[in-house]
PASE-203713 format. One record per residue (C-alpha): y negated, x negated, z negated; residue in one letter. Coordinates in pm, whole numbers. Each point is the difference from the previous one (the first is absolute). Layout:
% PASE-203713
(roro (Y X Z) 'a')
...
//
This chain:
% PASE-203713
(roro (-7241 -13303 -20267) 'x')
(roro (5 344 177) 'x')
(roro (235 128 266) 'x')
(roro (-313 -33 215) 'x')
(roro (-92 -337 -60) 'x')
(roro (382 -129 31) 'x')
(roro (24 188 347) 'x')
(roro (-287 -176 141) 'x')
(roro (140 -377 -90) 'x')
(roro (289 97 189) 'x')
(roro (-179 94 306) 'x')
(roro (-243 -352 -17) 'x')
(roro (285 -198 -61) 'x')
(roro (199 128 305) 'x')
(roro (-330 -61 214) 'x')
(roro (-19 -355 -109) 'x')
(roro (364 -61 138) 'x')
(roro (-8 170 300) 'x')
(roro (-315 -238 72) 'x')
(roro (148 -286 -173) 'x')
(roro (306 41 275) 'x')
(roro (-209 21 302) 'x')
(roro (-160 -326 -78) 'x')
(roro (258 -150 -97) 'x')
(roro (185 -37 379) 'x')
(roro (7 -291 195) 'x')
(roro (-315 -72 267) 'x')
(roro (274 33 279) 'x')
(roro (120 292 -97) 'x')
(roro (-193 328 109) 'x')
(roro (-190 220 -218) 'x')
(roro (131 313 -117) 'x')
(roro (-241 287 72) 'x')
(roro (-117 171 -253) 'x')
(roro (-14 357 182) 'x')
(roro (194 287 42) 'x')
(roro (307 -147 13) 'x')
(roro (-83 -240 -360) 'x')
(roro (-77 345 -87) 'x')
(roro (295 162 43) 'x')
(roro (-143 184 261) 'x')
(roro (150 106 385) 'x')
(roro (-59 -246 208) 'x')
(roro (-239 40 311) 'x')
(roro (75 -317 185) 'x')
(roro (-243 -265 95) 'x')
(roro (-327 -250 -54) 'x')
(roro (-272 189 -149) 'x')
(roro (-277 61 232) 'x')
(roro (-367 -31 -71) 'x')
(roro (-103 211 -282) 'x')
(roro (322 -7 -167) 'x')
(roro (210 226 241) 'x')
(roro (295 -97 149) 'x')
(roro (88 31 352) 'x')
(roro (379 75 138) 'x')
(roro (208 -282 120) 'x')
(roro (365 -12 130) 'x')
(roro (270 -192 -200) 'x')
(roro (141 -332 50) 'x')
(roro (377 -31 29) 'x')
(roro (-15 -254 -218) 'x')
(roro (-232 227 -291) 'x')
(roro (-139 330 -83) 'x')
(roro (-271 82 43) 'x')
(roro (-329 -167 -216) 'x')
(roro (290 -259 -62) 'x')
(roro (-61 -375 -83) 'x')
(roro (-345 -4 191) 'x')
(roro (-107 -345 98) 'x')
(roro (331 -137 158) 'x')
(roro (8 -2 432) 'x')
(roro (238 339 63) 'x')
(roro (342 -74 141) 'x')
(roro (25 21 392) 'x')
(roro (212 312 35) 'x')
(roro (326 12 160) 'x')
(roro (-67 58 381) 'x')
(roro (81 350 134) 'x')
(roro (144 158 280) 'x')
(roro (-249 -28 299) 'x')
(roro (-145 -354 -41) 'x')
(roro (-95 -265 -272) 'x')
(roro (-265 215 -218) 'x')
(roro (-291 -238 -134) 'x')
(roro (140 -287 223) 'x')
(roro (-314 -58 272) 'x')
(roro (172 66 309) 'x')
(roro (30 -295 278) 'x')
(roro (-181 -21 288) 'x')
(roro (156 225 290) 'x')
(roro (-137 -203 236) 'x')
(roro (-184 -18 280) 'x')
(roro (-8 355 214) 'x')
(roro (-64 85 384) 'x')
(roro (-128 -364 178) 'x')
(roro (177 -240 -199) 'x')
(roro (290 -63 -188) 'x')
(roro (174 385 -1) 'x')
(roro (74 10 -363) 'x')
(roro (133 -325 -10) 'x')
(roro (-146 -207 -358) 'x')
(roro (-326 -189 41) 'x')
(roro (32 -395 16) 'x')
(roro (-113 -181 -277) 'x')
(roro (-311 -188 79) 'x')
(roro (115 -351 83) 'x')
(roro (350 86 115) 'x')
(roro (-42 150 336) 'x')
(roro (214 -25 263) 'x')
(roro (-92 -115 344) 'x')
(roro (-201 222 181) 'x')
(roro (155 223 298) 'x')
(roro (-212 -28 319) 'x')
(roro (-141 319 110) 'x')
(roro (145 206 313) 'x')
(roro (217 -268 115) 'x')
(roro (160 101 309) 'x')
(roro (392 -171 66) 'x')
(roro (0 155 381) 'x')
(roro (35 -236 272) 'x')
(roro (-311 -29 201) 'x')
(roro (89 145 359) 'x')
(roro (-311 -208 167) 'x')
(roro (130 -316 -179) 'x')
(roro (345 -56 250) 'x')
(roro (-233 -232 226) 'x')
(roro (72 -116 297) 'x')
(roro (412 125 126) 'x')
(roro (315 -197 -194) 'x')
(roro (-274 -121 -289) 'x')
(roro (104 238 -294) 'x')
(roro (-193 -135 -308) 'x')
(roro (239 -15 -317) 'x')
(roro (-97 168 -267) 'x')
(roro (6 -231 -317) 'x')
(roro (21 255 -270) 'x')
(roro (323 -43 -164) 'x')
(roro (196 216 -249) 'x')
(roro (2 -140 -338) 'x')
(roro (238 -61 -198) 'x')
(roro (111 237 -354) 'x')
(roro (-152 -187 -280) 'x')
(roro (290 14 -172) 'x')
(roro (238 -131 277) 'x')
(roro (166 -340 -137) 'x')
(roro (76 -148 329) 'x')
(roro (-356 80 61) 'x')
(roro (-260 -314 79) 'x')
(roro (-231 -50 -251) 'x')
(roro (-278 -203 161) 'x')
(roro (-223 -278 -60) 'x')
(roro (-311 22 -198) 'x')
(roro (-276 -203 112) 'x')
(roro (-311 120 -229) 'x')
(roro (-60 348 33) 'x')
(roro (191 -13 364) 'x')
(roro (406 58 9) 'x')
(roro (161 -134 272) 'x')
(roro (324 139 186) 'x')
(roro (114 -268 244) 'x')
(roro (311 5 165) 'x')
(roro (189 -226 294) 'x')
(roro (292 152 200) 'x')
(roro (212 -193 215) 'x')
(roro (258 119 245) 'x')
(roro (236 -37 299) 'x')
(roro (175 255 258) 'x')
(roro (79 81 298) 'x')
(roro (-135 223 295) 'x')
(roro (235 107 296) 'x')
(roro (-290 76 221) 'x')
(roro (-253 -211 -124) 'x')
(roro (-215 88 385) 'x')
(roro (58 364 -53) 'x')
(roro (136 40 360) 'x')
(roro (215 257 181) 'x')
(roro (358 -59 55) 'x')
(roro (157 -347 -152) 'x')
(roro (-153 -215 -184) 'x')
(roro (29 -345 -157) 'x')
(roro (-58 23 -336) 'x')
(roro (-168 -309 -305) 'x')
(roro (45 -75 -312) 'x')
(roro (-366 -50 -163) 'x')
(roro (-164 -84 -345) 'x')
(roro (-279 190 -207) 'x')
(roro (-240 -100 -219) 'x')
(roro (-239 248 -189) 'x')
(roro (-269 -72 -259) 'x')
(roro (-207 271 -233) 'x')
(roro (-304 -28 -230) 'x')
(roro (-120 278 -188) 'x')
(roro (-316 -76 -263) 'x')
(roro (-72 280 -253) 'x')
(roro (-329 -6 -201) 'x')
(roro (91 124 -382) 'x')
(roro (-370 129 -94) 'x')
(roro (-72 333 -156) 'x')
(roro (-239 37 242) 'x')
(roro (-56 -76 348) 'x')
(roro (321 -193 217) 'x')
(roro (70 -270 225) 'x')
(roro (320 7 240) 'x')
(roro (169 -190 187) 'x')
(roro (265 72 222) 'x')
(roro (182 -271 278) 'x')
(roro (276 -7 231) 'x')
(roro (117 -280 235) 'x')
(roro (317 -61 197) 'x')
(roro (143 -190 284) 'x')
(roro (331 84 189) 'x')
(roro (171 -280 213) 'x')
(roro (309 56 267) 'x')
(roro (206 -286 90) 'x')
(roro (136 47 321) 'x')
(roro (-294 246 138) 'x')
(roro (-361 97 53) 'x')
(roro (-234 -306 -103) 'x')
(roro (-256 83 -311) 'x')
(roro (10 105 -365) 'x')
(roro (-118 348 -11) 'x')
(roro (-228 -31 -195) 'x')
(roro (-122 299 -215) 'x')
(roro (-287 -47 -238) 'x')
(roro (-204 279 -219) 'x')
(roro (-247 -64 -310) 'x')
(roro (-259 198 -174) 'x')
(roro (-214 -25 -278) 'x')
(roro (-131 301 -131) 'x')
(roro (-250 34 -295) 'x')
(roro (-158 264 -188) 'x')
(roro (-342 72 -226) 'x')
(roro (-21 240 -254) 'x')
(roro (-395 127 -9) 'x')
(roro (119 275 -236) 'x')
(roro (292 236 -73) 'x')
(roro (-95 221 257) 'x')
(roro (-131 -337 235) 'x')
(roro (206 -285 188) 'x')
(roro (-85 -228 319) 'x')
(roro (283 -65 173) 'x')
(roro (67 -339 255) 'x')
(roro (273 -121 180) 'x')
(roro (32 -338 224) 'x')
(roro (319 15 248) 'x')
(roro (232 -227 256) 'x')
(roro (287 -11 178) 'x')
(roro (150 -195 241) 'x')
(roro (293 243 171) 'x')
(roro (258 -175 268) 'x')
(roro (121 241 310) 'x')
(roro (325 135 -7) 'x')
(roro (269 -50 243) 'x')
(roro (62 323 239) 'x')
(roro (-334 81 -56) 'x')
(roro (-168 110 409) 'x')
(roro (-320 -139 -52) 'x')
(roro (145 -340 -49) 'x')
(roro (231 17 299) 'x')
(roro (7 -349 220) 'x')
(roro (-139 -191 -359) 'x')
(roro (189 -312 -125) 'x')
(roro (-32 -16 -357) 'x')
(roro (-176 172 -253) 'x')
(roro (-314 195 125) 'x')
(roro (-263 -55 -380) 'x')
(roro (-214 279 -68) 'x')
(roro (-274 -74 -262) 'x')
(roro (-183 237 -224) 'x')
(roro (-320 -56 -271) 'x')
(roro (-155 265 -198) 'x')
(roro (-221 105 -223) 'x')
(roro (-66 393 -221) 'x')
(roro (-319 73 -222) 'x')
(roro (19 357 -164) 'x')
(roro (-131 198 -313) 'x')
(roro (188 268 -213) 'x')
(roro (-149 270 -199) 'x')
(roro (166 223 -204) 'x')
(roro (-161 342 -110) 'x')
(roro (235 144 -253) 'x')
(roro (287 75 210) 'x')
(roro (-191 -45 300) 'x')
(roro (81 -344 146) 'x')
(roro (-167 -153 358) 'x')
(roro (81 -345 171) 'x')
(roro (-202 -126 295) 'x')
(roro (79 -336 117) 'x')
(roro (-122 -210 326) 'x')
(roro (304 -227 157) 'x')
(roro (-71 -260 243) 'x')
(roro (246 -176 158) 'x')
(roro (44 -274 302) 'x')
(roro (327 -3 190) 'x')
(roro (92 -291 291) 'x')
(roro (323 -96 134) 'x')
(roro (91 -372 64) 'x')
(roro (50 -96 365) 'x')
(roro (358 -17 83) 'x')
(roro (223 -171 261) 'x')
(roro (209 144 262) 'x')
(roro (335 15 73) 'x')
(roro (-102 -84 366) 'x')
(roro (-335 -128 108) 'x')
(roro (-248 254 220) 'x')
(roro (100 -76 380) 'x')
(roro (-302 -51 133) 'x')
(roro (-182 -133 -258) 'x')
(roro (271 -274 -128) 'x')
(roro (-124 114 -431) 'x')
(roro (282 32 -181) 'x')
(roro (-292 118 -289) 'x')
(roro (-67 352 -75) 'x')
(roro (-391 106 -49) 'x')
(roro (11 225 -316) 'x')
(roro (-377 -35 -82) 'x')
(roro (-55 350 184) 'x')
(roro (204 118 -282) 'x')
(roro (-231 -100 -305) 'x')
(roro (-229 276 -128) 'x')
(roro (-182 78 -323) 'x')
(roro (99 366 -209) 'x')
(roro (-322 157 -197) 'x')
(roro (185 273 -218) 'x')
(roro (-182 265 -266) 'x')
(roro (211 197 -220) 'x')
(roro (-16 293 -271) 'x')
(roro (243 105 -206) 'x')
(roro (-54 300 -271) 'x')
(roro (246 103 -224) 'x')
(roro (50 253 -302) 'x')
(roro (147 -26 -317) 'x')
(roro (176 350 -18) 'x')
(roro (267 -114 -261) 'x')
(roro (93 -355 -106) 'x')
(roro (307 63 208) 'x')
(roro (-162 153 388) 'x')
(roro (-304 -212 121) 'x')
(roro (-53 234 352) 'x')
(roro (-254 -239 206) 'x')
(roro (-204 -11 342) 'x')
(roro (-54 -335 208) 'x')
(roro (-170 -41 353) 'x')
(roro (-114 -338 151) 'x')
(roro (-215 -86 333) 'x')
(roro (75 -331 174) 'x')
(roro (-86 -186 279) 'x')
(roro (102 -307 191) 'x')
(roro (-211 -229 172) 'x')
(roro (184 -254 249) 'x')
(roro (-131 -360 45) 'x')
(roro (82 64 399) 'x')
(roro (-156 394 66) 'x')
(roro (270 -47 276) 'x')
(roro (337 -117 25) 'x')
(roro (204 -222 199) 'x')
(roro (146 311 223) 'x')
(roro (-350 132 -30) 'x')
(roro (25 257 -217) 'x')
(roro (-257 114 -319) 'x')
(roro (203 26 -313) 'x')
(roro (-315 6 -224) 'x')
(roro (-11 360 -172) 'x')
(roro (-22 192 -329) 'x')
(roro (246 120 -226) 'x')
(roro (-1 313 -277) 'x')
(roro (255 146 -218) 'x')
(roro (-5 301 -232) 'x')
(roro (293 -8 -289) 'x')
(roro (61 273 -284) 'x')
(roro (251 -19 -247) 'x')
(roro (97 -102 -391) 'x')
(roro (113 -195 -189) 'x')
(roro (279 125 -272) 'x')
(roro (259 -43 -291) 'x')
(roro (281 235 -65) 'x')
(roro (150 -37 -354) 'x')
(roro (-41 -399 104) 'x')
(roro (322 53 196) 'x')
(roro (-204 53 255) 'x')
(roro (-328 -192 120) 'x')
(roro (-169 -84 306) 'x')
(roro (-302 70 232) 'x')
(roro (57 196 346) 'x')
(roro (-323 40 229) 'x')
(roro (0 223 371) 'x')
(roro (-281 -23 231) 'x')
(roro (-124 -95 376) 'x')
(roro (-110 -319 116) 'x')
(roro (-159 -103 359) 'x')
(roro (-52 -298 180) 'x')
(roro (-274 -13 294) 'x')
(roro (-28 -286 276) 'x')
(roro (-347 -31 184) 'x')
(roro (224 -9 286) 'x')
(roro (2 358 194) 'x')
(roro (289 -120 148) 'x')
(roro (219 -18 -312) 'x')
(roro (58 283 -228) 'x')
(roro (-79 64 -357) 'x')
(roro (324 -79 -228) 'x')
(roro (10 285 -240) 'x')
(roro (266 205 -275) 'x')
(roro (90 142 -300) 'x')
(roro (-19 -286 -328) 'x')
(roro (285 56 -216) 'x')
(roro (-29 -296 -247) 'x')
(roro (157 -23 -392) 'x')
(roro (250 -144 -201) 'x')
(roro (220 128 -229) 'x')
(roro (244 -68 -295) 'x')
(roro (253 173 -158) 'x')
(roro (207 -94 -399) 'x')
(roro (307 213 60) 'x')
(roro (141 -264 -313) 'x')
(roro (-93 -285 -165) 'x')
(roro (216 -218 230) 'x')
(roro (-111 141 340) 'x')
(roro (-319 11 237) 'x')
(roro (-44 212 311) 'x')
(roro (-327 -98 182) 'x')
(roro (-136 154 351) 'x')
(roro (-301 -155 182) 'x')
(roro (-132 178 304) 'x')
(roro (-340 -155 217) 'x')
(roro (-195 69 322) 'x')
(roro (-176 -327 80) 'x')
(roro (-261 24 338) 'x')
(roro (23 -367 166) 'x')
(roro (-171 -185 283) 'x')
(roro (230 -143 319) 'x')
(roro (-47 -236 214) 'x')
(roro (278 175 248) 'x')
(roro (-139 58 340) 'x')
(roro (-99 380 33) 'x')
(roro (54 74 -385) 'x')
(roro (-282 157 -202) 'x')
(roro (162 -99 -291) 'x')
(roro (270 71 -260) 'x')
(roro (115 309 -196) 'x')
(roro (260 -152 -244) 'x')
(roro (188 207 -214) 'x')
(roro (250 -163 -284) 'x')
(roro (208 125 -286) 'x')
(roro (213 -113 -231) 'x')
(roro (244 140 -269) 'x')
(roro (180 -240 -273) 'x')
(roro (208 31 -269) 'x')
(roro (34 -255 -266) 'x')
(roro (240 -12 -308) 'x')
(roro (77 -242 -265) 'x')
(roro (325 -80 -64) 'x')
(roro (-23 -219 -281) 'x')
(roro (-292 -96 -155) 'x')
(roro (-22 -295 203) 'x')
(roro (161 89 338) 'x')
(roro (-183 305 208) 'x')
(roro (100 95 333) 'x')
(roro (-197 162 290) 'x')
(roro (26 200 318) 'x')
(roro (-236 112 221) 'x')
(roro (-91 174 312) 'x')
(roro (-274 -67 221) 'x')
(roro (-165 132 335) 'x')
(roro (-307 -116 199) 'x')
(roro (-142 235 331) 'x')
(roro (-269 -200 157) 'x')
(roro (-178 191 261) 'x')
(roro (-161 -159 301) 'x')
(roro (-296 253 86) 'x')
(roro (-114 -36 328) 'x')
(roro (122 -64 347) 'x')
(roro (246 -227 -138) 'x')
(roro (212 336 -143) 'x')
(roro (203 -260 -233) 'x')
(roro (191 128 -305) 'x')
(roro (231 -233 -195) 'x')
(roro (252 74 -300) 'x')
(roro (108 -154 -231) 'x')
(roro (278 105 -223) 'x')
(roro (94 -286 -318) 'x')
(roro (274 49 -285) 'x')
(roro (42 -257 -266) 'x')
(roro (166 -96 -306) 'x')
(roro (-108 -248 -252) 'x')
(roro (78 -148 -316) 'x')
(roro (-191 -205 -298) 'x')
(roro (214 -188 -223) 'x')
(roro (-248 -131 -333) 'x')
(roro (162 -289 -158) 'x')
(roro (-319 -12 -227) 'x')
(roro (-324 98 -3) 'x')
(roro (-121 -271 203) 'x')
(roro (343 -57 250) 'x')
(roro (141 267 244) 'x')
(roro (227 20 291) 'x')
(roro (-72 254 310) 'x')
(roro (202 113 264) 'x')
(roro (-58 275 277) 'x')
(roro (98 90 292) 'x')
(roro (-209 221 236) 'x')
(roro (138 167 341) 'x')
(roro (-290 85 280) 'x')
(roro (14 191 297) 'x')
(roro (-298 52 247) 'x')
(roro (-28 269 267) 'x')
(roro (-258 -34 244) 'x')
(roro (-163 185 279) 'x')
(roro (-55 -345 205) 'x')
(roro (345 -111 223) 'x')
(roro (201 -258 -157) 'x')
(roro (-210 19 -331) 'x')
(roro (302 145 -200) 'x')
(roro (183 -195 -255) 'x')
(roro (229 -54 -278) 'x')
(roro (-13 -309 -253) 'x')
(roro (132 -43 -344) 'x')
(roro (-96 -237 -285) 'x')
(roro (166 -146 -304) 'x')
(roro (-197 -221 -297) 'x')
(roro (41 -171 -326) 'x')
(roro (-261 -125 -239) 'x')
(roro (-87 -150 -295) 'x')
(roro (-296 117 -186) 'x')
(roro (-219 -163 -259) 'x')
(roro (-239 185 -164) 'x')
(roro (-264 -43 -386) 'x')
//
């Protein structure tokens, strides 16, 4: 055989391994290309492209390039600057919803937040003078507070009840000038709250009832009743109808000059009712809500009966009236944090009698204009403070208007964990039935300062003042100056014992209206 013959035997044979190898790997294993690199060729890197070129591609940091093609590439290593090939989550929702904050899974939303809900006392909502409507909204309690109530679930309701019962004693239970001959006396205060648990749309409830009884002095229980239940419909995001239904039944207070010469309590009665719509355009939020509301006061017996007619009976029917109120409120999300706002309401008041016993026309119309915000500072820091003018007008050119500056808010401060300042300031405008009075500018403020202790024991002190102006021919002003201390004890979460003791002084334009009185009380609290 030639040297020709014997070199190309050589050559076939090593052909029929090199194919005999490739065939010869597993199915799961990938194909070796037969290409530049089987060729001991350099190596261009990547899948061939149509035609039989091959097209660049970057290098896994798991392979080289035109490595074991087939297999998923390794995820590299994240960088500096973010998660490369991880899909980024979702930012968020920007400017008219969430600021940033994670979108809620569909399904597991939280309760929705009304829209432009206002927390300023309503200065055309005093009524008539010495009726001061609680307000029912209560601070809740930190979820994870372990002395904290926990409620009562009743379907898709939870229910806060609680029952306090106490006993004290008043050293000038009349409020009169000079000495006085002081009482022991008993409490007794009840509380409701209902809380709807939907997603969407709520359902509130909010009560508050309590009787006071002296034993030595002034007949009656003092009776002071509020209630409201308050609902709202979610149209849409951007939609909700808002309701409220409203009473009270308010007892007069001792000292008070409109209930000179009365025996016993003097009951003022109050029912409402508010239909309203929000709408929120992106940050843009309005409120407009009608109020109407009935007032009357109970007839009440005198200390001595009339001279010449022999009645020892009060009239008060000149007294009832009906309130028609309109109000919008429009507010602006400039920040999660600053909510500045605008609110101005038109009322009027029309009077079952158009004239009163001493002949006078109290029916009139009422306005106020209030600016202000509401705001968070670090959440040290949160509140609402609103300044603006209000004015009250009686049909009766004889009496003036009652008018002033609105300075309404309330405010809280976290310096710690364990300690809460919290200032309240209102102007209230109020009806009188005092002989020559327009009406009522009342100014009141408070400042208090509440620490815990111990988990379970907080203490409070506070300072309070009250101006009530008597506009008018009357030229009345009264003030009144309370400090107080007080104390809750929680054995549990459902027991607690209360103490306080408050300190009042009231300084009056009206001769032999001054006085000094101080009272001292212990409770016992039960609460779910």
């Amino acid at each position: 055989m030639s040297r020709r013959a014997i070199f190309r035997a050589v050559l076939l044979a090593s052909a029929v391994a090199v194919v005999g190898d490739a065939r010869a790997q597993s199915s799961g294993e990938p194909l070796r290309r037969l290409d530049e690199r089987t060729l001991g060729l350099p190596v261009q890197g990547g899948r061939p492209a149509a035609g039989g070129r091959s097209t660049p591609q970057a290098a896994t940091q798991d392979g080289l390039a035109g490595g074991d093609y087939g297999q998923t590439p390794a995820s590299p290593t994240p960088l500096a600057g973010g998660d490369f090939g991880v899909e980024p989550a979702d930012p968020g929702t920007l400017a008219g919803g969430g600021y940033g904050e994670p979108a809620t899974p569909e399904g597991e939303g939280e309760r929705t937040a009304p829209i432009a809900p206002s927390y300023l006392a309503d200065p055309l909502a005093a009524g008539p003078g010495g009726f001061d409507r609680t307000r029912l909204r209560r601070p809740a309690s930190p979820v994870d507070d372990a002395y904290a109530p926990t409620g009562v679930t009743a379907g898709a309701f939870t229910l806060r009840p609680s029952l306090e019962t106490a006993a004290g004693y008043d050293d000038n239970p009349n409020r009169v000038d000079g000495s006085a001959k002081g009482s022991g006396f008993v409490r007794l205060k009840g509380e409701l709250d209902a809380q709807s648990n939907w997603s969407r749309h709520a359902l509130d409830f909010e009560s508050s009832a309590q009787i006071r009884r002296y034993e030595s002095v002034r007949p009656g229980y003092e009776p002071d009743l509020n209630a409201a239940l308050s609902g709202r419909l979610d149209i849409s995001e951007r939609t909700q109808i808002n309701a409220q239904l409203r009473g009270s039944v308010i007892a007069s207070q001792p000292g008070d000059p409109e209930t000179s010469g009365i025996k016993g309590d003097e009951i003022s009665r109050s029912v409402g009712a508010t239909l309203g719509v929000a709408q929120r355009f992106n940050r843009l939020s309005l409120r407009l809500d009608g109020l109407v509301d009935r007032y009357t006061v109970k007839d009440s017996k005198l200390t001595n009966p009339d001279p010449v007619t022999g009645d020892d009976m009060r009239d008060n029917s000149d007294r009832a009236y009906n309130s028609y109120q309109a109000r919008l409120r429009a507010s602006y999300d400039l920040s999660p944090k600053l909510q500045p706002f605008v609110e101005t309401s038109v009322d009027t008041r029309d009077y079952d009698q158009k004239i009163d016993n001493t002949g006078l026309r109290h029916l009139g119309s009422d306005g106020f204009a209030v600016g202000g915000a509401q705001f968070e500072a670090g959440r040290l820091v949160t509140g609402e403070l609103g300044l603006g003018y209000g004015r009250q007008t009686p049909k009766d050119g004889g009496l003036k208007p009652v008018e002033g500056v609105l300075i309404d808010g309330n405010v809280a401060w976290t310096p710690t964990a364990l300690t809460t300042v919290r200032g309240t300031v209102r102007t209230s405008l109020q009806e009188t039935s005092l002989v020559n009075s327009s009406g009522i500018l009342d100014r009141s403020g408070e400042l208090s300062i509440e620490h815990q202790f111990r988990r379970n024991f907080i203490g409070t002190a506070r300072l309070a003042f009250d101006r009530a102006e008597y506009k008018g021919g009357a030229k009345l002003t009264q003030d009144q100056l309370t400090a107080g201390l007080g104390f809750e004890y929680k054995i549990n979460r459902n027991v607690a014992l209360t103490g306080k003791f408050d300190r009042v002084w009231m300084d009056s334009t009206a001769q032999g209206a001054d006085y000094v009185a101080s009272i001292v009380e212990f409770g016992l609290k039960f609460r779910r």
